[in-house]
C-alpha positions in Angstrom: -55.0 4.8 11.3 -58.6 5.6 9.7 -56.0 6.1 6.3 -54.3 3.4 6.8 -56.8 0.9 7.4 -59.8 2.3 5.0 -58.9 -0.1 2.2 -60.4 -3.0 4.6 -63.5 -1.4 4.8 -64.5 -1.8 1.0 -62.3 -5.1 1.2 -63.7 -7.0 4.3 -67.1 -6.2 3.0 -67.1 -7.1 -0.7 -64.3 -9.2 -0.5 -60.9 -9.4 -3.0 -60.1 -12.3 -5.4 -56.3 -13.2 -3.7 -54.4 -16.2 -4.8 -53.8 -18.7 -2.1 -50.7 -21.2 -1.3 -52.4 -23.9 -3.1 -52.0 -21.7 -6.8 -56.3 -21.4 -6.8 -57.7 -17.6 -6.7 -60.4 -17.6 -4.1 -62.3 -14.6 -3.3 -61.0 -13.6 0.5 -61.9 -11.1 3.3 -58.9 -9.3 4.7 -60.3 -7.9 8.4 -58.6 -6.5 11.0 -58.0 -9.6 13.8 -55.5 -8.5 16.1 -53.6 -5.1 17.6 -50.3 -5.1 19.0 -49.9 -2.4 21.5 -49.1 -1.8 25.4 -51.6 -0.2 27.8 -51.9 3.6 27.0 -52.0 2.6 23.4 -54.9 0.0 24.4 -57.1 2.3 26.5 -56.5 4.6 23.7 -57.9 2.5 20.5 -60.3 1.3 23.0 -61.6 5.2 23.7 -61.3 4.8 27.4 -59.2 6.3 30.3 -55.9 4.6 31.4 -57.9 3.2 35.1 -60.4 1.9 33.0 -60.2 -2.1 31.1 -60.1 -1.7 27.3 -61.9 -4.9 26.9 -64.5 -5.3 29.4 -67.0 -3.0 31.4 -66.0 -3.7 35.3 -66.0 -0.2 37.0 -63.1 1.1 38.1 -62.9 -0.3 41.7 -63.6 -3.4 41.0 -60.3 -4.0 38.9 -58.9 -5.6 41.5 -61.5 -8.8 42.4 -61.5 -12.0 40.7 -64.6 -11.9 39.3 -66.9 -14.6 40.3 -68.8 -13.7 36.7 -66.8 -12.1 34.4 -67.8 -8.4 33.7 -69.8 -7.5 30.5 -67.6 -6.8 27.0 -67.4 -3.5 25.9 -69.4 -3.5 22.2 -67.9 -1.9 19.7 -71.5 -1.0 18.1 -72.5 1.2 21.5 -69.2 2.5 22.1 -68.7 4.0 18.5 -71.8 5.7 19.1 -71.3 7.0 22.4 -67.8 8.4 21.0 -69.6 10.1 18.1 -72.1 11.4 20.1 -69.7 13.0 22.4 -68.1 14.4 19.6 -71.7 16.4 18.6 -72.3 17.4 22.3 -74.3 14.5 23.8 -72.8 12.4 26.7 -75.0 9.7 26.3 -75.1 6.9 30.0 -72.7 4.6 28.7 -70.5 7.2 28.2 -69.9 8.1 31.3 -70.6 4.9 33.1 -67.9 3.1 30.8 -65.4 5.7 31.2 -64.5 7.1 27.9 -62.6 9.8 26.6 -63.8 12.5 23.9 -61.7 11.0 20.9 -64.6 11.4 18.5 -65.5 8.6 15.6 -62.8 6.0 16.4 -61.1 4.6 13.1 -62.3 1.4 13.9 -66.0 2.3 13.9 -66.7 1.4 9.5 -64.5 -1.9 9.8 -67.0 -5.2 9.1 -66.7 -8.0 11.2 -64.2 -6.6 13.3 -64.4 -6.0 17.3 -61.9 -4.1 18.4 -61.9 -5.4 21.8 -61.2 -8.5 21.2 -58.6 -7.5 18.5 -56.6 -6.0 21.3 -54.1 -8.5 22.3 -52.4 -9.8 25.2 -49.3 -7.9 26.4 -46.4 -9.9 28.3 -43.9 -7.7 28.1 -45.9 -4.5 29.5 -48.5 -5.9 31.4 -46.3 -8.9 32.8 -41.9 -8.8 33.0 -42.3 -5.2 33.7 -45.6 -4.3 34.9 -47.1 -7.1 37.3 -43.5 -8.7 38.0 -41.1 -5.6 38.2 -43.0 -2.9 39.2 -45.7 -4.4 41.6 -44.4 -7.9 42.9 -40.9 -7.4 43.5 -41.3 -3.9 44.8 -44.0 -5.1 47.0 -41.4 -7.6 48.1 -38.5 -5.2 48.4 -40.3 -2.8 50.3 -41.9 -6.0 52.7 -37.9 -7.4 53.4 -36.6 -4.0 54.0 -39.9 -3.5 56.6 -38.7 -6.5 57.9 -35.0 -6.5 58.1 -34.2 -3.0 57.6 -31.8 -3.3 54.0 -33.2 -4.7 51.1 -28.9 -6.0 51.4 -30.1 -9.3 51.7 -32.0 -9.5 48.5 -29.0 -8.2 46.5 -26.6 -10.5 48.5 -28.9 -13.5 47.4 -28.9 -12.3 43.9 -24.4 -12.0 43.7 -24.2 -15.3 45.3 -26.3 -17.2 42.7 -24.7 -20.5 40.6 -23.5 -19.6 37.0 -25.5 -20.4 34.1 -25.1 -20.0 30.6 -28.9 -18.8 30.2 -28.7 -16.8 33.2 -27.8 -13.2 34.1 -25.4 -12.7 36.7 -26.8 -9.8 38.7 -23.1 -8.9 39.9 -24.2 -5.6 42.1 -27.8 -7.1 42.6 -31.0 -5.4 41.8 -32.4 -3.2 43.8 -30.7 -0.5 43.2 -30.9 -0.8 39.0 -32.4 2.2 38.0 -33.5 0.9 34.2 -33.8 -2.5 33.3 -35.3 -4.0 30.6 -37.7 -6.9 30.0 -34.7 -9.3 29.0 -33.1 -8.6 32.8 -37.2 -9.0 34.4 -36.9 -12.2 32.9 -33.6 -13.0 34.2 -34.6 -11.8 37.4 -37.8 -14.1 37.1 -35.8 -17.3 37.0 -34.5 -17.3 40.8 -37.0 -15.0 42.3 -38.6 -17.1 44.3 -35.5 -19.1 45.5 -34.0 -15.4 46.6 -37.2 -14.6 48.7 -37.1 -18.0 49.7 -36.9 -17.4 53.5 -37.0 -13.5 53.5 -40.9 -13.2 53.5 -43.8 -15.3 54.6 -45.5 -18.4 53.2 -48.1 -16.7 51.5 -46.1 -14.0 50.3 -43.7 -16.4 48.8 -46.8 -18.5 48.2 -48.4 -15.6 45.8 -45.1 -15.2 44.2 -45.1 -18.3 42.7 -48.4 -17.7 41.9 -47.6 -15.2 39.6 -44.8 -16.6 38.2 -46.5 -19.5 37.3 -48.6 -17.5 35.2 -46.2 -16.0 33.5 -44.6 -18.9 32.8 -47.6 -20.5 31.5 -48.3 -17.3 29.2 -45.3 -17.3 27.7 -46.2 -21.1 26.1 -46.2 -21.3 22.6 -48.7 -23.9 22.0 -51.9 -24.0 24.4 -54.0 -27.2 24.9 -57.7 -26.9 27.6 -54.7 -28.2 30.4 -52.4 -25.3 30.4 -55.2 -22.3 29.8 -56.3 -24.4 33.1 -53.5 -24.3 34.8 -53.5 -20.6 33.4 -56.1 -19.9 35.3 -55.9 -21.7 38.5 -52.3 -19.6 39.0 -54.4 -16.3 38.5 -56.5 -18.2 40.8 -54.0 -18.8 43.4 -52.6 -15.1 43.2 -56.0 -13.5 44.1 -56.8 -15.8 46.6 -53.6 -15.0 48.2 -53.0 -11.5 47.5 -54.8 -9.8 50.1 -51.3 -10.7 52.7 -49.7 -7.5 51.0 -52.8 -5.7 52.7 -51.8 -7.3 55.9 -48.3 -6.4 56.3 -49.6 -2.5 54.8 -47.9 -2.9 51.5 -50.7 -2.1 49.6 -54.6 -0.9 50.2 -56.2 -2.1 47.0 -55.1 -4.2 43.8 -56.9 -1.6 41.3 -54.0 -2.0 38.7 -54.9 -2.4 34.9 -52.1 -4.9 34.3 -53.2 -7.1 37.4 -56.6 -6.9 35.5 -55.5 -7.8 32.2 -54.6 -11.5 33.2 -58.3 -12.1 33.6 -58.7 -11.9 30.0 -55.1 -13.8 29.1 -57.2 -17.3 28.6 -60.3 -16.1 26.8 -57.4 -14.1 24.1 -55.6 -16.8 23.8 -58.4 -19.2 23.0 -59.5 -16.5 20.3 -55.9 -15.3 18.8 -54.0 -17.9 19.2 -50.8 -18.1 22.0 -49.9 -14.8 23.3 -46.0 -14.8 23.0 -46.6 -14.6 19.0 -48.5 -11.0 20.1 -45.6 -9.6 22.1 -44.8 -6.1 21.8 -40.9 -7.3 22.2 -40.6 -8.3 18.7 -41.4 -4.9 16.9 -39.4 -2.8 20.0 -36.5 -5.4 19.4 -36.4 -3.6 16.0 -36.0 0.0 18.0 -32.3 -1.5 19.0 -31.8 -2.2 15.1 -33.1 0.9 13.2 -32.1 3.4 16.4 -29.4 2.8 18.8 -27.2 1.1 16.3 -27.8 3.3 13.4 -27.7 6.7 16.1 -24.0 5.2 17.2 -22.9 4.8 14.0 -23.0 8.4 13.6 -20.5 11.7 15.3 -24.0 12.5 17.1 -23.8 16.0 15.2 -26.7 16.5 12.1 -27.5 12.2 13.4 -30.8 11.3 11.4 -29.5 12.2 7.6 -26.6 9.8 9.3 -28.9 7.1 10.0 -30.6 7.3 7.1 -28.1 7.0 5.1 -26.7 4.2 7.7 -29.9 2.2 7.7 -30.1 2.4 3.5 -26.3 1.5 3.3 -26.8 -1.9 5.5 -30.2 -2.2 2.9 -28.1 -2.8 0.1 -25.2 -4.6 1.7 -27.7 -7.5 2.6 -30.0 -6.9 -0.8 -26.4 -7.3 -2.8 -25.3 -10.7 -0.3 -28.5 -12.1 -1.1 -28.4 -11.8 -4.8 -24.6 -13.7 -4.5 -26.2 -16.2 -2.6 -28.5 -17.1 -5.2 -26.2 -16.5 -8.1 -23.2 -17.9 -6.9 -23.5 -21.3 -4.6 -19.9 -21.4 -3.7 -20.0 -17.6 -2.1 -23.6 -19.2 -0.1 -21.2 -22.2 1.5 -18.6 -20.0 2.2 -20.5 -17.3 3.4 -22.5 -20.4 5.9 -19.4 -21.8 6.8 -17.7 -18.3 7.8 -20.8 -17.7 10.4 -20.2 -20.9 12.3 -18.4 -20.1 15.5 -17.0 -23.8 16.1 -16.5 -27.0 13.7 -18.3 -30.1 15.4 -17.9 -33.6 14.2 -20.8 -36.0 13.7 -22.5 -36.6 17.3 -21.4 -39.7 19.4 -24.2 -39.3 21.4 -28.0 -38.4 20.8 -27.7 -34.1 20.4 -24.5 -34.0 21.9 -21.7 -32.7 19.5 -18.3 -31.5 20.7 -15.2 -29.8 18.7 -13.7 -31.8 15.5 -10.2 -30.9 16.9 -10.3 -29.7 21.0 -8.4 -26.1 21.4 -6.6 -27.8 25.1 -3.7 -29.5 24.3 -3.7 -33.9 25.7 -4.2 -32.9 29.5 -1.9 -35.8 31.6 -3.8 -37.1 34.8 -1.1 -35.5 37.1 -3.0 -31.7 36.8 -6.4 -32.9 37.2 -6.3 -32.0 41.0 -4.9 -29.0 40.5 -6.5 -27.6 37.1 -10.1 -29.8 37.3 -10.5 -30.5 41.0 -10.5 -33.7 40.5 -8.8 -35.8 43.0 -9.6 -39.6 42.4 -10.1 -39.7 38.6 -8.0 -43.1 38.7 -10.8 -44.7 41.1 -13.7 -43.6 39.5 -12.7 -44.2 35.8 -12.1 -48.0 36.9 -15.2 -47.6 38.5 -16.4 -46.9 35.2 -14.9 -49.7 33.0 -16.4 -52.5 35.5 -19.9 -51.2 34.7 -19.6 -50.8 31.2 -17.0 -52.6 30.4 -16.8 -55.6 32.8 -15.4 -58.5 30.2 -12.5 -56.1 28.8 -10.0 -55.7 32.3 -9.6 -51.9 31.4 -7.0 -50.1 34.0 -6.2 -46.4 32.9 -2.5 -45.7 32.8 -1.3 -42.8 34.9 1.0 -41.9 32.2 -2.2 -41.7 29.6 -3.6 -38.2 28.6 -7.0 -37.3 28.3 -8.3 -35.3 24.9 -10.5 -32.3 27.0 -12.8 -30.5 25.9 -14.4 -27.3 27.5 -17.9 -27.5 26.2 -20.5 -29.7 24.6 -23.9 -28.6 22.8 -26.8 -30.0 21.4 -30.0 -28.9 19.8 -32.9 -30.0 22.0 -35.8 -31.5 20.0 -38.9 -32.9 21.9 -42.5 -32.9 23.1 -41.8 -28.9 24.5 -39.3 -27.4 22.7 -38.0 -27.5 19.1 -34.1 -25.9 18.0 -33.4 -25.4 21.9 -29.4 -24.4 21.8 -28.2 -26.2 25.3 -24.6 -25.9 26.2 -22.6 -27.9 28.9 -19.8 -26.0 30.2 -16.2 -27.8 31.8 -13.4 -25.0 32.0 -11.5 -24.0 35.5 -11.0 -20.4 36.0 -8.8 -18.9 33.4 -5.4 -17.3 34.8 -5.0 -14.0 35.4 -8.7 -13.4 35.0 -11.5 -12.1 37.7 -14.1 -14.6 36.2 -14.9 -18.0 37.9 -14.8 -21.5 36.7 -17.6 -22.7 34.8 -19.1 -26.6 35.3 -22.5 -26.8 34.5 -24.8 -28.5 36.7 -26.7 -30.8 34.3 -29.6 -33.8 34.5 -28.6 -36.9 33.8 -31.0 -39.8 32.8 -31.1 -42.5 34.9 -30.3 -46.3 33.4 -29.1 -49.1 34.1 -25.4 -49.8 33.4 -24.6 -51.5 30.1 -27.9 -50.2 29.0 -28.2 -47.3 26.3 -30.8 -44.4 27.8 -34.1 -43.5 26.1 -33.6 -40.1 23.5 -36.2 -38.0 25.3 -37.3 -38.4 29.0 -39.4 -36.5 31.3 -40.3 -35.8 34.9 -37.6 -35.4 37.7 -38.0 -38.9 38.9 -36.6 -40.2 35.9 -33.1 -38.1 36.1 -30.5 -37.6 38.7 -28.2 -34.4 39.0 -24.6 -34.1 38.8 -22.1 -31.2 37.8 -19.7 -31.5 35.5 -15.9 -31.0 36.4 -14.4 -32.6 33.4 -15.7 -33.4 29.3 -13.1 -35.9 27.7 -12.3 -38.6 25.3 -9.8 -41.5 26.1 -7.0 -42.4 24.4 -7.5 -44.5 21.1 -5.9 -47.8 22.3 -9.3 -48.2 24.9 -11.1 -48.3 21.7 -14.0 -45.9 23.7 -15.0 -43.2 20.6 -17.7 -41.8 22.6 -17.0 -39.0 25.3 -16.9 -38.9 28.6 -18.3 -36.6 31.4 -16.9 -36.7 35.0 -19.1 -35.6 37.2 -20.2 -34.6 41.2 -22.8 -36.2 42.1 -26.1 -35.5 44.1 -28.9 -36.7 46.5 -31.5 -38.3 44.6 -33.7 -35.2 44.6 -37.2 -35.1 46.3 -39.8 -37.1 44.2 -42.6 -34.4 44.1 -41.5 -30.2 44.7 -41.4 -28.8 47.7 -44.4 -27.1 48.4 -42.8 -24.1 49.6 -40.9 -23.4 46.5 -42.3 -25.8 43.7 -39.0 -27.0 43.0 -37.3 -29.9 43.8 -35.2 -30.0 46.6 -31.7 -31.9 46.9 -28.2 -31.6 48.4 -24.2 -32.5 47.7 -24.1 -36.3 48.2 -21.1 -36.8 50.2 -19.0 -40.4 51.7 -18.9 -41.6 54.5 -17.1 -40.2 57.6 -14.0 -42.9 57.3 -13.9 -40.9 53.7 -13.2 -37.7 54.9 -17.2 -37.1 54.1 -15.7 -36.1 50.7 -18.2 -35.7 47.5 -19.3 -38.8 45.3 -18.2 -38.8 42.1 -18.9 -40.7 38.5 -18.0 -41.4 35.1 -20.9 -41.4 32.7 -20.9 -41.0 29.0 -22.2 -37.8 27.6 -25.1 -39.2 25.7 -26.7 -39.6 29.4 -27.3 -35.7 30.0 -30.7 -35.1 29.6 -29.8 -31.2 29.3 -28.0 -28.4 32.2 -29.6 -27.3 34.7 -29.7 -25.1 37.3 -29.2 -24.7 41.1 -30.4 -22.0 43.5 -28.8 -22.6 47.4 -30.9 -23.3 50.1 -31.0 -19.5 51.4 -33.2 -20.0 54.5 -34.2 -17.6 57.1 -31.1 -15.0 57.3 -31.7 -15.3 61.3 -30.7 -18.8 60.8 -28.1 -19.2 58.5 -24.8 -17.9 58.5 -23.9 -15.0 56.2 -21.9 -16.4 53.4 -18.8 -15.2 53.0 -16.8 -17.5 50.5 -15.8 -16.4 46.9 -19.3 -15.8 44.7 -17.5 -16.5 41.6 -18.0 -20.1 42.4 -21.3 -20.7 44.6 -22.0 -24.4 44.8 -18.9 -24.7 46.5 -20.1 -22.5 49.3 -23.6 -24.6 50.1 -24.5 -28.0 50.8 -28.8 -27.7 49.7 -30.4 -26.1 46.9 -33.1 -26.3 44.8 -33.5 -27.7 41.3 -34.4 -24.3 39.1 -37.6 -25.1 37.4 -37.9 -22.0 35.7 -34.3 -22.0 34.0 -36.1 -21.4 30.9 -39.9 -23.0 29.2 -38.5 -25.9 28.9 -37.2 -27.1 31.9 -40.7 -25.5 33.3 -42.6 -28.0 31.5 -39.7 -31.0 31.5 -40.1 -31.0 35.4 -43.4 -30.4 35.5 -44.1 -33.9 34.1 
């Protein structure tokens, strides 16, 4: 590193003329700001041992507290000195109070303007998905529910029965008996952990979970404002405060972990470097799949890195030589954009919405909507339908009309949070002859008036309803109604404010009246009213109290009548609900 970086030493101190975006040549100072690594790599630059903080001073034992003052900053000035010293024979009292290793003159130590320290950046996928989530919370968990119950079973039940979701890994075996995952399933794993433990521990277990994931959650935000490093901090708040319960039940004797440690600092780096998820150690190990696994299966495993290397250079000149035809040749550009898209949409009826130019299901006649869609009063509710929207017209659908279906709509989400969100609502019945389930998408639908066109962007769960989707169609041309259509299920108006229990919102299958056969509500809306999908988790409760389920998983919202509106599907329906 010392070679590597000694051109900034004469640089950062004398400066370099550079030419900037604006075509002016300015004399700059190219410094060292920032160092992506994980914790070994950390306490290593930093010159310390692994139980010791690479940014800050507090001894050993103390990792653990939330400090009331936060503990001196290791100086980069002292601790160069101490290292070289150690390196001539003199342990000096910082030293050995600090708790660093003999690594001699660190590489850093001639940089200008540079603290190392502070250069060392924030580390979500180590230090959070895998380090404070997977291997501390959830095994504390695991090992509190199998105290309790005997089996960790019931977490992995919990996990197979849990609704589909485009965005969301199916844990078909559940998880406690994976023995790798990686920070993609910790994420997954993330999203419904606190609805799966929901019931199986304590309040303030289940209380400090979502304490933690509420960090994480607001960690991962790509854009900080003084409220969410606030909020930042009041979850790291909440999780020491509450912590100490895993000492109760015997789970753990102390909290002296370097990645429970490091989320002190996550607010002060972020205010100095900028959001942390544009530091993540994923994005250069993400390359590791590119230049390594795929390359390495490529090869006959015999003689494999002259077969990578000459893999890696081949794919080099395939997209060198595809670039150059881009540029010199505009046709081969369209054709080559046009071969990459996976479906042909038409221009959107709705706001985002966009379905298929031509739909791959042949006209679909009412008569197999009960037995294909589920859908057993289609008749009813599209009249139901034309009287709101239509009232002047005296619409009556035909039973002899067929429906132009479509399996899935998507839009690209655009708003206050999110920017090129992909969002896809899903309306297909299980395929024949095939083990998978049916997938209709639970979604959020704006709430307006009828006759009334919704607002583009809305926020908050008071302003949307929730419904799942058994059915994405257009009507025949003679109704003269372009725009498509979504049949839906309807729920309970969901709880104004979430549950305290579970931060989430709670709600449950809205059903008719007795005289009905206490059979589900159902609706007609047009698709420009879903907000975006959504996602459900059931109503677990206390396993002592509820009934094992035993229905078929492939198709869980059939087998529950509560649940819980996921809030943390993804960033964006984290901050969309938290409005």
């Amino acid at each position: 590193m010392r070679a590597i970086l000694e051109p900034l030493e004469k640089a950062g101190a004398d400066g370099i003329e550079m030419e900037c975006g604006d075509g002016f040549v300015r004399r700059c100072f190219p410094i060292l700001a920032a160092y992506i690594a994980d914790n070994p790599e950390q306490t290593m630059i930093a010159g310390c041992r692994r139980n010791r903080c690479y940014r800050c001073a507090v001894p050993r034992d103390s990792r653990g507290e939330y400090p009331i003052e936060p503990a001196l900053p290791r100086n980069p000035l002292h601790t160069a000195d101490a290292l070289e010293a150690q390196a001539y024979g003199y342990t000096t009292t910082l030293y050995s109070t600090e708790g660093l290793k003999p690594y001699g003159k660190p590489f850093w130590a001639d940089l200008p303007h540079t603290n190392i320290f502070t250069c060392l950046t924030p580390d979500i996928l180590h230090q959070l998905h895998k380090g404070v989530f997977k291997d501390h919370l959830m095994n504390w968990c695991v090992q509190l529910v199998t105290k309790t119950f005997g089996s960790a079973s019931t977490i992995d039940d919990r996990f197979k029965h849990m609704p589909w979701h485009s965005e969301l890994r199916h844990f078909l075996s559940g998880v406690t008996s994976l023995k790798q995952s990686t920070a993609n399933e910790h994420r997954q794993m993330q999203k419904v952990f606190i609805g799966v433990m929901e019931g199986l521990v304590p309040d303030r277990v289940l209380k400090t979970v979502i304490a933690v994931i509420d960090f994480i959650h607001y960690a991962r935000l790509p854009v900080h404002t003084d409220s969410t490093l606030q909020l930042l901090d009041d979850a790291l708040a909440r999780f020491h405060e509450l912590k100490d319960v895993f000492v109760e039940f015997e789970i753990r004797t102390d909290f002296n972990i370097n990645k429970i440690h490091s989320m002190v600092h996550y607010s002060e780096s972020i205010r100095q470097l900028g959001a942390a998820d544009g530091y993540n150690t994923e994005t250069p190990e993400r390359l590791h799949i590119e230049f390594a696994k795929r390359a390495y299966k490529a090869t006959n495993r015999r003689d494999f890195f002259e077969q990578m290397t000459v893999y890696l250079e081949r794919r080099e000149r395939v997209a060198k030589f595809d670039a150059y035809l881009c540029w010199a040749n505009p046709e081969y550009a369209e054709r080559s954009h046009r071969d990459t898209q996976q479906n042909t949409y038409e221009d959107p009826a709705a706001p985002g919405w966009r379905i298929a130019r031509v739909s791959p299901i042949p006209p679909v006649p009412l008569s197999i909507l009960p037995q294909v869609y589920g859908i057993r009063d289609f008749e009813y509710y599209i009249d139901e339908f034309f009287d709101n929207y239509f009232p002047n017209r005296g619409f009556t659908i035909s039973p002899d009309d067929r429906l132009t279906v479509f399996p899935k709509a998507t839009q690209i989400i655009n708003d206050a949070f999110v920017t090129g969100l992909i969002d896809r609502v899903h309306a297909s019945p299980r395929p024949s002859q095939s083990t998978s389930g049916p997938k209709f998408d639970t979604v959020l639908i704006r709430k307006v008036i009828p006759g009334e066109f919704p607002e583009q962007y809305t926020y908050g769960m008071p302003n949307h309803r929730v419904g799942r989707v058994r059915l994405i169609f257009k009507l025949p041309s003679h109704y003269n109604i372009p725009d498509p259509l979504v049949y839906i299920q309807r729920f309970d108006t969901p709880s104004r404010n979430p549950l305290v229990s579970v931060n989430m919102h709670g709600i449950q299958w809205m059903r008719h009246i007795p005289q009905w056969g206490r059979r589900r509500v159902e609706e007609v809306v047009p698709l420009a009213f879903i907000r975006r999908t959504c996602h459900l988790i059931p109503q677990f409760g206390v396993p002592s109290i509820t009934s094992s389920v035993d229905g078929d998983p492939s198709d869980p919202l059939t087998l529950f009548e509560k649940f819980y509106v996921n809030s943390y599907l993804d960033l964006h329906t984290f901050q969309l609900l938290s409005v």
